[in-house]
N, CA, C and O atoms as CSV, one atom per row, in Angstrom:
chain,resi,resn,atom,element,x,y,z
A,1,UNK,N,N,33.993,12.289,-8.028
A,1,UNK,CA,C,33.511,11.023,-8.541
A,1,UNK,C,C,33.860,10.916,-10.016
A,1,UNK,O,O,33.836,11.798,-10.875
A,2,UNK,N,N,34.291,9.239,-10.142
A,2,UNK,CA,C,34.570,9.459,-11.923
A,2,UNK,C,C,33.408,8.799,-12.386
A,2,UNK,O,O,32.787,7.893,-11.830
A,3,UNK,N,N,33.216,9.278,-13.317
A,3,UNK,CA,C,32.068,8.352,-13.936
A,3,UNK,C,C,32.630,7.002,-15.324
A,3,UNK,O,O,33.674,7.192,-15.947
A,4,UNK,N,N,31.725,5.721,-15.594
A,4,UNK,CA,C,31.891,5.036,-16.138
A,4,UNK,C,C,30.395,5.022,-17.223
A,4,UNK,O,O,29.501,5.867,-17.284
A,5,UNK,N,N,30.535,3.874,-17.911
A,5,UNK,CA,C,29.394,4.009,-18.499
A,5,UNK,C,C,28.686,3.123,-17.845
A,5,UNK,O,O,27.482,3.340,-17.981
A,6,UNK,N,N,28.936,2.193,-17.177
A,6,UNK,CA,C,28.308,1.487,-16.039
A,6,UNK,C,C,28.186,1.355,-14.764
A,6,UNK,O,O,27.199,1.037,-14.101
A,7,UNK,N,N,30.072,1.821,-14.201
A,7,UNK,CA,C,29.728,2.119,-12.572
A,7,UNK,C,C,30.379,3.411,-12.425
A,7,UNK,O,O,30.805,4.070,-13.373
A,8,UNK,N,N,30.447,3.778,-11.087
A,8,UNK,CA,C,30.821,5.140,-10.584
A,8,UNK,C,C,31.670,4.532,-9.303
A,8,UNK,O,O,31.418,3.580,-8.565
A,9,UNK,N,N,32.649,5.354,-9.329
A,9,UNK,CA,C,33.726,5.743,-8.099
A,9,UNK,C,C,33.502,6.549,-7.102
A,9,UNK,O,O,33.884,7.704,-7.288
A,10,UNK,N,N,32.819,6.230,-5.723
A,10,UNK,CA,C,32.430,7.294,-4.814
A,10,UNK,C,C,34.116,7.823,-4.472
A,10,UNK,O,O,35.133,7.193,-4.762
A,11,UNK,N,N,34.022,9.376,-3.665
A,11,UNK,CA,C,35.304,9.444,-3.456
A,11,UNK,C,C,35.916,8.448,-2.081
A,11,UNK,O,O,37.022,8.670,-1.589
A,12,UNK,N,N,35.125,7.501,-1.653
A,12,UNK,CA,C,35.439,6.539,-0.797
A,12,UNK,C,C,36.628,5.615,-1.314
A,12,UNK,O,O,37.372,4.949,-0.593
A,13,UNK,N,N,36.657,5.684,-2.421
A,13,UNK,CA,C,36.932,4.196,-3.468
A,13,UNK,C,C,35.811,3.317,-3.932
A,13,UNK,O,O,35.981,2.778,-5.026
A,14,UNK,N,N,35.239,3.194,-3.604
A,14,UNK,CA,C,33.606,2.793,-3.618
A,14,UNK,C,C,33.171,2.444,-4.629
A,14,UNK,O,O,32.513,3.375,-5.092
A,15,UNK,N,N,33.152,1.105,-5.642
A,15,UNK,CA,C,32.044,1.579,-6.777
A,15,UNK,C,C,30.956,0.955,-6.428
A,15,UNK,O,O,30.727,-0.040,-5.740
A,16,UNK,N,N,29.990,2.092,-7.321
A,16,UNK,CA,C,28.504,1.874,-7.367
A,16,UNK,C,C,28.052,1.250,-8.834
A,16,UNK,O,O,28.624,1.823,-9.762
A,17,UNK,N,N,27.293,0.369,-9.170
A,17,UNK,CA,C,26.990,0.110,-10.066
A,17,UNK,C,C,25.036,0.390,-10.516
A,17,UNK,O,O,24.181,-0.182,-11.192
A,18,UNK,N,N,25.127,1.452,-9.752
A,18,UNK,CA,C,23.573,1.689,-9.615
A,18,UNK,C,C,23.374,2.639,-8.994
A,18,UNK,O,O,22.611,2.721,-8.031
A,19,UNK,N,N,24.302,3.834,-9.650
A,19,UNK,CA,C,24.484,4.935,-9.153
A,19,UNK,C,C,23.362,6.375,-9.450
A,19,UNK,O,O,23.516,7.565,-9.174
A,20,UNK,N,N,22.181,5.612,-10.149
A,20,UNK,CA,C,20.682,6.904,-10.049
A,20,UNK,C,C,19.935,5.160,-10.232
A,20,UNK,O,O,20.269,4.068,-10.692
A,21,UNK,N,N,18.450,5.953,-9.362
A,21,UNK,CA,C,17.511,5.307,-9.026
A,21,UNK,C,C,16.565,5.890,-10.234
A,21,UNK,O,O,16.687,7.000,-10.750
A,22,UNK,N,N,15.563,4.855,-10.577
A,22,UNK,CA,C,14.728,5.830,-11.765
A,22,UNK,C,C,13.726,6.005,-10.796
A,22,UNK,O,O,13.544,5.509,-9.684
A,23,UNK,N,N,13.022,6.958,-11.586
A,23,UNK,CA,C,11.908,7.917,-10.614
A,23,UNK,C,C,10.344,7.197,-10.485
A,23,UNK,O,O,9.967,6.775,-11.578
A,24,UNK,N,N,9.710,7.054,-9.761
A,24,UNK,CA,C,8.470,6.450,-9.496
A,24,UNK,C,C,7.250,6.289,-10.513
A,24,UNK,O,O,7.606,6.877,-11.534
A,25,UNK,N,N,6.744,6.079,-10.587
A,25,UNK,CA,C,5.439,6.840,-10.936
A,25,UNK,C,C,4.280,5.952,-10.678
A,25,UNK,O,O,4.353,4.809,-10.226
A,26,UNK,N,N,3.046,6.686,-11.058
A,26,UNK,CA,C,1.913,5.885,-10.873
A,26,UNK,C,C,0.854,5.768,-11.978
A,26,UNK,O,O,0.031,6.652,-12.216
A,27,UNK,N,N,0.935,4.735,-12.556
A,27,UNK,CA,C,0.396,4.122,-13.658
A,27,UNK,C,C,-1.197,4.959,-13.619
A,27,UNK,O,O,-1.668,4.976,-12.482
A,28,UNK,N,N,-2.047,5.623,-14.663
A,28,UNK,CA,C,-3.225,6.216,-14.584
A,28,UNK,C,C,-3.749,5.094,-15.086
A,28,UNK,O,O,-4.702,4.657,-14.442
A,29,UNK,N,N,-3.388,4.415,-16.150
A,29,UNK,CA,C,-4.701,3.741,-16.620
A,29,UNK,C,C,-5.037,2.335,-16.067
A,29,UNK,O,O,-5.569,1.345,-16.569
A,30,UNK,N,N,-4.484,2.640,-14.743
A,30,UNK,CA,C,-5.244,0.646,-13.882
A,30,UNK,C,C,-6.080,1.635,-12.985
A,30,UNK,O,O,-5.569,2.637,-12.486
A,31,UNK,N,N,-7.212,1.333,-12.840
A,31,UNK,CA,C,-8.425,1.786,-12.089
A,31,UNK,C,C,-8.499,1.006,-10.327
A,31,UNK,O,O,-8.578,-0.218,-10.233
A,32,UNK,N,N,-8.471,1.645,-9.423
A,32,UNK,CA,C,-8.384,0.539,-8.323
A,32,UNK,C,C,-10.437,1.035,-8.023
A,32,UNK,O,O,-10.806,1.210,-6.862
A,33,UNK,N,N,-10.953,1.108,-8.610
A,33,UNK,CA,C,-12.225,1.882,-8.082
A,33,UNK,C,C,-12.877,0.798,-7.379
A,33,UNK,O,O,-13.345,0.797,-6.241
A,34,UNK,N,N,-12.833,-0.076,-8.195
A,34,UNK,CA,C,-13.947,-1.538,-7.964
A,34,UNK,C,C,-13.239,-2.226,-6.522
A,34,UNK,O,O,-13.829,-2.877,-5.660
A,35,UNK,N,N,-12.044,-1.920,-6.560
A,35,UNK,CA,C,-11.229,-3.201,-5.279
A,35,UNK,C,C,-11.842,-3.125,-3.951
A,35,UNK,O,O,-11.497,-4.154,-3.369
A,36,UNK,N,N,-12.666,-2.331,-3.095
A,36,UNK,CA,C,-13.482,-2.565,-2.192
A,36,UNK,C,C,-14.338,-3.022,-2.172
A,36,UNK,O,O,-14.708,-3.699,-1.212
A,37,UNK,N,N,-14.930,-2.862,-3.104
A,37,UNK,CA,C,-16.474,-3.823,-3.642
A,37,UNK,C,C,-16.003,-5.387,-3.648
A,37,UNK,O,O,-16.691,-6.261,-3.121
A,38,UNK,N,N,-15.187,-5.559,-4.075
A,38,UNK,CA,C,-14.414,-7.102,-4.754
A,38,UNK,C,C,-14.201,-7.592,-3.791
A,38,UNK,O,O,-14.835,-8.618,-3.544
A,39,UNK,N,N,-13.228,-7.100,-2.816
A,39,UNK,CA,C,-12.622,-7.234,-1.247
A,39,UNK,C,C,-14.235,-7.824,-0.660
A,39,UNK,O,O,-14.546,-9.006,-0.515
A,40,UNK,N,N,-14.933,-6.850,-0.443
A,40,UNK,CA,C,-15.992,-7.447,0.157
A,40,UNK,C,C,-16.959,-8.605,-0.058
A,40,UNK,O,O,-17.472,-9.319,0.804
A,41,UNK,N,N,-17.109,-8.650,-1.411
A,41,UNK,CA,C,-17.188,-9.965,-1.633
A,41,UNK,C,C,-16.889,-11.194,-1.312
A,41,UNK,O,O,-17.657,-12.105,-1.003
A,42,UNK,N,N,-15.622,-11.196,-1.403
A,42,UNK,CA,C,-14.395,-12.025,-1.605
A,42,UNK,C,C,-14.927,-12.475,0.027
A,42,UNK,O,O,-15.330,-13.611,0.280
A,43,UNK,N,N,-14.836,-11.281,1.133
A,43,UNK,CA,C,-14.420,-11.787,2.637
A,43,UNK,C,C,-16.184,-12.260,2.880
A,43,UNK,O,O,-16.415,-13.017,3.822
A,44,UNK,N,N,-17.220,-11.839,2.107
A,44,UNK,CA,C,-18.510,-12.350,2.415
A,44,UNK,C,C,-18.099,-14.040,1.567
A,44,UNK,O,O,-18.799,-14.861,2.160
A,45,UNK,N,N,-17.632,-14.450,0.951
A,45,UNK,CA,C,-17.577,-15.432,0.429
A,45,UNK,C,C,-16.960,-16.264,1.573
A,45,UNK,O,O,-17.623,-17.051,2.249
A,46,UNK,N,N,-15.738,-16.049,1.727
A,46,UNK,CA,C,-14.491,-16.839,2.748
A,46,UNK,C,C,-15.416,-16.799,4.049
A,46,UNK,O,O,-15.230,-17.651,4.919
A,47,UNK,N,N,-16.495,-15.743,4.216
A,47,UNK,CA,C,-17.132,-16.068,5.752
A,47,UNK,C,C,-18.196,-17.448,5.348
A,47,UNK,O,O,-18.096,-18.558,5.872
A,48,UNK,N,N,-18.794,-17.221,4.728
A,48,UNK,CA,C,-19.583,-18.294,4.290
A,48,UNK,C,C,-19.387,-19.661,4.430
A,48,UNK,O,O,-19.989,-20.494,5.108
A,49,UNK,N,N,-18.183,-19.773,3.468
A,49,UNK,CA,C,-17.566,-21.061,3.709
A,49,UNK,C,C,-17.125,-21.385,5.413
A,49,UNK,O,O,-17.284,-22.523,5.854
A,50,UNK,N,N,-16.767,-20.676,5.976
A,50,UNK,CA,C,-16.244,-20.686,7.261
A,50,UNK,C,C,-17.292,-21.287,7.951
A,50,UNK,O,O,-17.150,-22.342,8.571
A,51,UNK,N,N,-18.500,-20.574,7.864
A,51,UNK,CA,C,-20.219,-20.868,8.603
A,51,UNK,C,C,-19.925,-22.141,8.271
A,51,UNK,O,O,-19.212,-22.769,9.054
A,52,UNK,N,N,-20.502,-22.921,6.808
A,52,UNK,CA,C,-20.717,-24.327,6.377
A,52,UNK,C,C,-19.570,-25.305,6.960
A,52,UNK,O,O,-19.819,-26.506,7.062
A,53,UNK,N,N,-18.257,-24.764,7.360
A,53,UNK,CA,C,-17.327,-25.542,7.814
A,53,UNK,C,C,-17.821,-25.683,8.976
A,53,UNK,O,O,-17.790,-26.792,9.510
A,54,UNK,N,N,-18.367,-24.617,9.592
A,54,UNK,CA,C,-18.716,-24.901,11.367
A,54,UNK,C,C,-19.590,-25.742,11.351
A,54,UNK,O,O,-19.401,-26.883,11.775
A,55,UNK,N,N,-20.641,-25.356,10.886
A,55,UNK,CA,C,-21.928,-26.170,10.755
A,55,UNK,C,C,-21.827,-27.994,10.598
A,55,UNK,O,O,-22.417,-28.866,11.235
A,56,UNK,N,N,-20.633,-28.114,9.265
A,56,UNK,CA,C,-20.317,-29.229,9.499
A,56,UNK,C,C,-19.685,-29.890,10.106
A,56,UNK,O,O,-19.996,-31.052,10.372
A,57,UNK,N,N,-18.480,-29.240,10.538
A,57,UNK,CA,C,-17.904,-29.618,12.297
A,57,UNK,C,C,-18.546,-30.420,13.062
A,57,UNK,O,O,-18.189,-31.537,13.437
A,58,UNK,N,N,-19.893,-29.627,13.400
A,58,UNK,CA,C,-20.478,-29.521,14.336
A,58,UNK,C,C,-21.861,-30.660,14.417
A,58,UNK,O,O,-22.283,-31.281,15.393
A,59,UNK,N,N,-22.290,-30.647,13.165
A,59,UNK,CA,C,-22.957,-32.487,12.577
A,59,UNK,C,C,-22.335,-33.225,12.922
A,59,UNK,O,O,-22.661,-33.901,13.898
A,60,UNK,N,N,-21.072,-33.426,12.211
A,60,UNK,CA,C,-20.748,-34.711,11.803
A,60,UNK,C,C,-19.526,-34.972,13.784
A,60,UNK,O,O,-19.171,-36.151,13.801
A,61,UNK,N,N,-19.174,-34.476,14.642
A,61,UNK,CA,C,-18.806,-34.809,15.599
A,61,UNK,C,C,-19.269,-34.262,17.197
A,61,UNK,O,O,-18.658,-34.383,18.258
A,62,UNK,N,N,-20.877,-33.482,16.841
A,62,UNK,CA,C,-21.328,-33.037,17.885
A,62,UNK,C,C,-20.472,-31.944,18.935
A,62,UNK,O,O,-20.941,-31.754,20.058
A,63,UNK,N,N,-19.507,-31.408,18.619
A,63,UNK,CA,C,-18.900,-30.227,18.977
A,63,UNK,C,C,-18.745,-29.015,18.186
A,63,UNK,O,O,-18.165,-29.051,17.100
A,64,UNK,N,N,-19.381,-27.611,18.820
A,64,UNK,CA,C,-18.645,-26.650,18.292
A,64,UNK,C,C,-17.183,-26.422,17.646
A,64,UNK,O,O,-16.972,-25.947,16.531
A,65,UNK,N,N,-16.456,-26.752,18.351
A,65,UNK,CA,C,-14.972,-26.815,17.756
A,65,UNK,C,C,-14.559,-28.010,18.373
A,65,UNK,O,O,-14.588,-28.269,19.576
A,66,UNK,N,N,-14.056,-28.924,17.166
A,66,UNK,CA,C,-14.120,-30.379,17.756
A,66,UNK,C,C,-12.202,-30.254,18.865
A,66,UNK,O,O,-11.162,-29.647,18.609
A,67,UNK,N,N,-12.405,-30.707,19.447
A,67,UNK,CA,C,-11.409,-30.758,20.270
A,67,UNK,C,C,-11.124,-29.876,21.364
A,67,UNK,O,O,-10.133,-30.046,22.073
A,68,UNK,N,N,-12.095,-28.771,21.569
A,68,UNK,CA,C,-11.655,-27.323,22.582
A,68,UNK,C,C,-13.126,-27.611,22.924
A,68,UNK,O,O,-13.240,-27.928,24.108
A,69,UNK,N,N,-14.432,-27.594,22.160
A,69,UNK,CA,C,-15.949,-27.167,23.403
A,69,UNK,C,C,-16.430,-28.747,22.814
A,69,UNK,O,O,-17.477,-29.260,23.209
């Protein structure tokens, strides 16, 4: 392989222009501690609203799910 300062020559003929990947890592200082607590919230919230949507469904056109019961 020859090298460039930007691409590389596999011995295919090949160039690569992105010939090393940089290495991973994982950030220490973002905390995920709280995100289940939050999550749960969040889906006690979205159920809620869901209830009051049924509920009002269910006033204002006398069906559980207007169009199916």
């Amino acid at each position: 392989m020859s090298n460039s300062s930007y691409t590389t020559t596999e011995s295919g003929g090949r160039q690569n222009m992105f010939p090393s990947e940089t290495r991973p890592y994982i950030d220490e200082s973002v905390s995920y501690d709280g995100y289940p607590q939050n999550a749960e919230k969040v889906n006690g919230r979205w159920a809620m609203i869901g209830f009051v949507a049924l509920l009002g469904a269910y006033v204002t056109t006398g069906q559980i799910i207007p169009g199916i019961f």
